[in-house]
Backbone as CSV, one residue per row, in Angstrom:
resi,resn,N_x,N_y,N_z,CA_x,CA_y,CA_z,C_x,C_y,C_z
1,UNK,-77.006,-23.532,-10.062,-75.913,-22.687,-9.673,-76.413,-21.442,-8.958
2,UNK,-77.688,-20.775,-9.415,-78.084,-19.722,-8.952,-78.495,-19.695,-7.691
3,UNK,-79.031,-20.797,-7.577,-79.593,-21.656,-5.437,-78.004,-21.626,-4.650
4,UNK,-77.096,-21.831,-5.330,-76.072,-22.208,-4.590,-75.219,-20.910,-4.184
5,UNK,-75.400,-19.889,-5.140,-74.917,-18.758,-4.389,-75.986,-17.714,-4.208
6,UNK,-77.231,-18.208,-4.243,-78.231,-17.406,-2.997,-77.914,-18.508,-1.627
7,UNK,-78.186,-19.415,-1.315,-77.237,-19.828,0.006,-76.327,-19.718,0.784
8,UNK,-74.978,-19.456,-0.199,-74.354,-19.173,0.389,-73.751,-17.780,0.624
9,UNK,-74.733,-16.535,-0.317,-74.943,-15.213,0.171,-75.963,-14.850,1.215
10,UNK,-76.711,-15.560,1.669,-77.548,-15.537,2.726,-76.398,-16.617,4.059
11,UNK,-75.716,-17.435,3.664,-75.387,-17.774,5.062,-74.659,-16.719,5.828
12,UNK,-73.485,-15.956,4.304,-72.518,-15.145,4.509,-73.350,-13.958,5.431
13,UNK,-74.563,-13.081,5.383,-74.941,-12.576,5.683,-75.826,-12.566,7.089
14,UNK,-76.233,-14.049,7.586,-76.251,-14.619,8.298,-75.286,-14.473,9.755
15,UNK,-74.057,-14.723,9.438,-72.875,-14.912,9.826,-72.439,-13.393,10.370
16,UNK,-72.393,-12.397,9.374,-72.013,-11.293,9.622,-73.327,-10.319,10.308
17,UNK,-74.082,-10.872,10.577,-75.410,-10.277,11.583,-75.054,-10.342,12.554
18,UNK,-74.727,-11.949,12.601,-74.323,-12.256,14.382,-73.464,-11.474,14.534
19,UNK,-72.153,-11.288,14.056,-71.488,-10.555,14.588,-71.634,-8.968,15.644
20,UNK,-72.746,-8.398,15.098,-73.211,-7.220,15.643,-73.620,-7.717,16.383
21,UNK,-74.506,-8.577,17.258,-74.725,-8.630,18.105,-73.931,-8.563,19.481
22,UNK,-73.144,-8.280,19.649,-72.698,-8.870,20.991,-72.520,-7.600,21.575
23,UNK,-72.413,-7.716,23.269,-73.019,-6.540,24.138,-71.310,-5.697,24.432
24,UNK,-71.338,-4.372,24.367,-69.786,-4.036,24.326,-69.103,-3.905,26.101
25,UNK,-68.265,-4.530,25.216,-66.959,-5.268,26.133,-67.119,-4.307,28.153
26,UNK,-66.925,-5.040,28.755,-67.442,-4.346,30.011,-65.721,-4.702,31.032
27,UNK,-65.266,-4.000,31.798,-64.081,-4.473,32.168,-64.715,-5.062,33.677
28,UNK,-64.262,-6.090,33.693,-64.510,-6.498,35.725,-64.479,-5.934,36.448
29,UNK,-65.367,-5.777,37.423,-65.018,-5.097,38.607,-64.970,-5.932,40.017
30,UNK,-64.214,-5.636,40.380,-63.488,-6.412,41.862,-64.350,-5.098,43.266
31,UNK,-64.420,-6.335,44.237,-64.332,-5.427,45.575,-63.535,-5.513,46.201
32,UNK,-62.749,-4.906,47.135,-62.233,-5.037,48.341,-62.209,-4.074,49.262
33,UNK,-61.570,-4.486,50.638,-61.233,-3.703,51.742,-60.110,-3.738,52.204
34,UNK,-59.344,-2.620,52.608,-57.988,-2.321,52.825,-57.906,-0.893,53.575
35,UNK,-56.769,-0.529,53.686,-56.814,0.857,54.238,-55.516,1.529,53.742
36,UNK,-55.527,3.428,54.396,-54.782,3.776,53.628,-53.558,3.808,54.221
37,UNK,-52.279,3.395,53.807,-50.932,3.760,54.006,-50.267,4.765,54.163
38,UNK,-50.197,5.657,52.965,-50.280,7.000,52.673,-50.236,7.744,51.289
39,UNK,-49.420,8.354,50.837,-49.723,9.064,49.923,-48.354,9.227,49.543
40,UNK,-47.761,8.776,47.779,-46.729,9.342,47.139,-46.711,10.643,47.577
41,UNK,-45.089,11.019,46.978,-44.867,12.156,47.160,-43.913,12.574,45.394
42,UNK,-44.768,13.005,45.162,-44.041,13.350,44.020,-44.921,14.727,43.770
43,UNK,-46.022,15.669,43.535,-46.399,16.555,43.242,-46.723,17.426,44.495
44,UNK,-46.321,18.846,44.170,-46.106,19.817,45.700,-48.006,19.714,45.904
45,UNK,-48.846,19.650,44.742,-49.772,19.737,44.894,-50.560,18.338,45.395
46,UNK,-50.894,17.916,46.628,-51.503,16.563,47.240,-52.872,15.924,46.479
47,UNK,-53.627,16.576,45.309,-54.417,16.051,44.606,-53.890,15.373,43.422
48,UNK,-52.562,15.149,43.315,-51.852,14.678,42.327,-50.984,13.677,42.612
49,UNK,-51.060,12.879,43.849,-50.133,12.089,44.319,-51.160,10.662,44.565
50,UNK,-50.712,9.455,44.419,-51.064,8.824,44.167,-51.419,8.218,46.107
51,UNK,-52.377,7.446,46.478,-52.790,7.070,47.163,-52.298,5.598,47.664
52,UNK,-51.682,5.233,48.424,-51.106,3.518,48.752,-52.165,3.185,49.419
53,UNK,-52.597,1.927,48.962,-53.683,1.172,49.717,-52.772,-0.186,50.230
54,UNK,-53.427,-0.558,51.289,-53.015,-2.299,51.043,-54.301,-2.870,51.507
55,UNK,-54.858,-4.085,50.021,-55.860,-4.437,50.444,-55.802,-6.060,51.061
56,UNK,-55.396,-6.124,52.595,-55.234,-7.047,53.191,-56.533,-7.335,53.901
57,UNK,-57.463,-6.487,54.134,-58.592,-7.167,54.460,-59.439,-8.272,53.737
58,UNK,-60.039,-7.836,52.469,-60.812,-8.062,51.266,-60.163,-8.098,50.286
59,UNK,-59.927,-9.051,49.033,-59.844,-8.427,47.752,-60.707,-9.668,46.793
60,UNK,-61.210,-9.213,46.577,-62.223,-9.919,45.329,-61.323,-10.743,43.981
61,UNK,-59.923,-9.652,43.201,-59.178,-10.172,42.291,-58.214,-11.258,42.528
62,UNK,-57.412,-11.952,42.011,-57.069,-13.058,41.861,-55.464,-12.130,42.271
63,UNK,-55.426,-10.924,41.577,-54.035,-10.097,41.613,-53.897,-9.717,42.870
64,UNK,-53.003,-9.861,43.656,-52.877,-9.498,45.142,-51.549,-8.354,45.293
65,UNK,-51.326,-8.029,43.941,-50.248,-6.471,44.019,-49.253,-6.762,44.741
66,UNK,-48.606,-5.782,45.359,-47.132,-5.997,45.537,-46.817,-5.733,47.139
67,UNK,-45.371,-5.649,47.357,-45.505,-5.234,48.775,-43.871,-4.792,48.563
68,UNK,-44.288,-3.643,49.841,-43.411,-2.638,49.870,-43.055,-2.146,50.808
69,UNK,-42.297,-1.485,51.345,-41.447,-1.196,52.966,-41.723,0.593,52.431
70,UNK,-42.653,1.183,53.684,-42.672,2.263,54.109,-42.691,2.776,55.401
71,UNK,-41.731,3.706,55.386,-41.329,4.410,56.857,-41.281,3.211,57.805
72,UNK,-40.373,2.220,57.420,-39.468,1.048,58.188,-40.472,-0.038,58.670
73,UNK,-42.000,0.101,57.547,-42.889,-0.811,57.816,-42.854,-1.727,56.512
74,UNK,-43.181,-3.378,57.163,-43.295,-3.749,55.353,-45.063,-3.789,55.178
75,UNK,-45.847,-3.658,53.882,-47.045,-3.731,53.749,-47.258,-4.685,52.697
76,UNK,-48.044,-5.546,52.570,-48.458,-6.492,51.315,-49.659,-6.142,50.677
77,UNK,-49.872,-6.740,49.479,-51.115,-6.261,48.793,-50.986,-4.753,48.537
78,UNK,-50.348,-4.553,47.851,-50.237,-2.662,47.848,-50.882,-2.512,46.425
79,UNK,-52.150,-1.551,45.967,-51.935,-0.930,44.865,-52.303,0.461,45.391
80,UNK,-51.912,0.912,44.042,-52.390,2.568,44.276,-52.820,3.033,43.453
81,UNK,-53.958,4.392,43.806,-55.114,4.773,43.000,-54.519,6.488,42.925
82,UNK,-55.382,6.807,42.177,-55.137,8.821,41.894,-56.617,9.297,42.128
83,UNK,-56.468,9.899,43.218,-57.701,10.195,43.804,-57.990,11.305,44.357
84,UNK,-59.036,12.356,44.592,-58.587,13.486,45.280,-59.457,13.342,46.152
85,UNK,-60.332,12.124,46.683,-61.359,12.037,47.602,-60.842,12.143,48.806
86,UNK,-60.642,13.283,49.763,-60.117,12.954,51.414,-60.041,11.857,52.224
87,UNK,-61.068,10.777,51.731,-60.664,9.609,52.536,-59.701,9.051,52.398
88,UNK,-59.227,9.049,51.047,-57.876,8.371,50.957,-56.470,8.857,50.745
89,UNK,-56.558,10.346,51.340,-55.655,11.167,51.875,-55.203,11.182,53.184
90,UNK,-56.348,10.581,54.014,-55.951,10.162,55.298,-55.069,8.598,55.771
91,UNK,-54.093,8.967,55.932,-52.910,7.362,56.618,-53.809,6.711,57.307
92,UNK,-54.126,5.661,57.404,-54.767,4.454,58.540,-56.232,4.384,58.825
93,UNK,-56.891,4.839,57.237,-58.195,4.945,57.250,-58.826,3.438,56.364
94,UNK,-59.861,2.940,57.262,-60.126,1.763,56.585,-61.320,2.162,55.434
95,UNK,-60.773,1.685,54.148,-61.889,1.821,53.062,-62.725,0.741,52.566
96,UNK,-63.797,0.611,51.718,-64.072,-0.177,51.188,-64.912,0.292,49.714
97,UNK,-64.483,-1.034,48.454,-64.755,-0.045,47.216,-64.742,-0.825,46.904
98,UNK,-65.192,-0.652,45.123,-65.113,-1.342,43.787,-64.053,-0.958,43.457
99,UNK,-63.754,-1.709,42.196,-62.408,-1.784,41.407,-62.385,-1.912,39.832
100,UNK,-61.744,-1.147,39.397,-61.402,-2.205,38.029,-59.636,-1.695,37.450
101,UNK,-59.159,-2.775,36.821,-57.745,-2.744,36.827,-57.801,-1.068,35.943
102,UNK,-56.765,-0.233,35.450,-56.545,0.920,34.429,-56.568,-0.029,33.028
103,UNK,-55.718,-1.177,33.040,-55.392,-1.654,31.477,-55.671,-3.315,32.022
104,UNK,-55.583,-3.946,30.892,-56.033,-5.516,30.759,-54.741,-6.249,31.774
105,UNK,-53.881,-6.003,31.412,-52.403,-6.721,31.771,-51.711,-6.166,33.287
106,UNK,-52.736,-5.298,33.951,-52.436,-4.961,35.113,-50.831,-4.600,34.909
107,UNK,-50.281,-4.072,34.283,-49.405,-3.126,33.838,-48.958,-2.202,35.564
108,UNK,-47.755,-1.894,35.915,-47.354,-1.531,36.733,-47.002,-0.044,36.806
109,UNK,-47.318,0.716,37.436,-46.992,2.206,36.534,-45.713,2.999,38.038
110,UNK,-45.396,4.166,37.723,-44.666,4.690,38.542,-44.651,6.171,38.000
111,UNK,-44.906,6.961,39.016,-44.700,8.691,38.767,-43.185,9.024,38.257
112,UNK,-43.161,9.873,37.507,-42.105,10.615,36.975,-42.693,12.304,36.927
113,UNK,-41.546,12.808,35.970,-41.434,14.085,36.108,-42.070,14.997,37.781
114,UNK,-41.480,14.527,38.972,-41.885,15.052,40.166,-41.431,16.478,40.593
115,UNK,-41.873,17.388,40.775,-41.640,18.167,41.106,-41.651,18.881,42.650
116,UNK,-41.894,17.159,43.545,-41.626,17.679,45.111,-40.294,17.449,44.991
117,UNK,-39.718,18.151,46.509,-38.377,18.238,46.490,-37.862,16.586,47.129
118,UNK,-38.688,16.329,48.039,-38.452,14.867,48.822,-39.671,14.122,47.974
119,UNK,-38.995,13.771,46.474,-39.897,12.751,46.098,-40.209,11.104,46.203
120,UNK,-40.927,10.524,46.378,-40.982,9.146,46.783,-41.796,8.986,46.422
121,UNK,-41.665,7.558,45.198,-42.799,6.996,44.117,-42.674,5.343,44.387
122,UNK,-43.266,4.906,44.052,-43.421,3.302,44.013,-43.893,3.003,42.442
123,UNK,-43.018,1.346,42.217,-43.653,0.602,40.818,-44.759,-0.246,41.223
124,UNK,-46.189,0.298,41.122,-47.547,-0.698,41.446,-48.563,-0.374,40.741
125,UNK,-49.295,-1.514,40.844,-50.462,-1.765,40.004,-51.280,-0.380,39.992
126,UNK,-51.747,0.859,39.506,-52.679,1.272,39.267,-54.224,0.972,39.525
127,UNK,-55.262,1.492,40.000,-56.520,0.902,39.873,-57.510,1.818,40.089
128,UNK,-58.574,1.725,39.215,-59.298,2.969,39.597,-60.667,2.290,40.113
129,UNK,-61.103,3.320,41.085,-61.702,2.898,42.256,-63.190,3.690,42.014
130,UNK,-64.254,2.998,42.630,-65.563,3.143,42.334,-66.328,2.831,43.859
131,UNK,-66.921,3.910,44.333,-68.029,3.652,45.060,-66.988,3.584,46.719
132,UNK,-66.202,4.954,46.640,-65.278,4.411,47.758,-66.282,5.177,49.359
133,UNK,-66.213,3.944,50.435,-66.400,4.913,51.299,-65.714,4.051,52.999
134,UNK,-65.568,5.180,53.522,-64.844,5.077,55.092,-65.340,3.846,55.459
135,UNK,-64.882,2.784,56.571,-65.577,1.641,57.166,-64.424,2.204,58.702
136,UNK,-65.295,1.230,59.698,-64.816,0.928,61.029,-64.001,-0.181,61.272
């Protein structure tokens, strides 16, 4: 009896070793290329407004985001990032970057509480962006 639960207190322990092992959780990262559209308008302050991309050149993810009619244009592949980097403050600038979604479920987000007077928000994917820089 005494062999039988040193066995099976050593498998138990065994078992719960492995568990620690494993390397912590890393989220995907995607590339693509797209350019910029323009810029929500919801905060008087422009480092607080969210950035429209559409990544119709490149996109690495399987998620191809949404599409949306601005200033009487339609655009596909739209997400948008919160960024205060000037490149992507500029309309019709081609970028190229890493990616990774904000949340698992690519969850759709939209600005509230705005305090521009002509506010204009969109419901789109979120994404925060890594390693962004200008292309030709």
């Amino acid at each position: 009896m005494r062999s039988l639960s040193t066995i099976l207190i050593t498998a138990v322990f065994i078992l719960l070793q492995s568990c620690n092992n494993k390397e912590p959780y890393q989220l995907p990262v995607y590339h693509a290329k797209g350019f910029v559209i323009s810029q929500e308008k919801c905060s008087v302050d422009s480092n607080y407004n969210y950035s429209l991309l559409d990544l119709s050149i490149k996109n690495t993810s399987a998620e191809t985001g949404d599409s949306i009619t601005y200033k009487g244009v339609k655009y596909y592949h739209v997400f948008k990032t919160l960024s205060t980097s000037n490149t992507l403050h500029k309309p019709g600038n081609k970028v190229e970057f890493d990616y990774t979604f904000l949340n698992n479920d690519h969850a759709k987000t939209q600005s509230t509480s705005c305090d521009a007077p002509d506010a204009e928000t969109f419901l789109l994917i979120d994404i925060n962006l890594l390693n962004v820089k200008e292309i030709n």
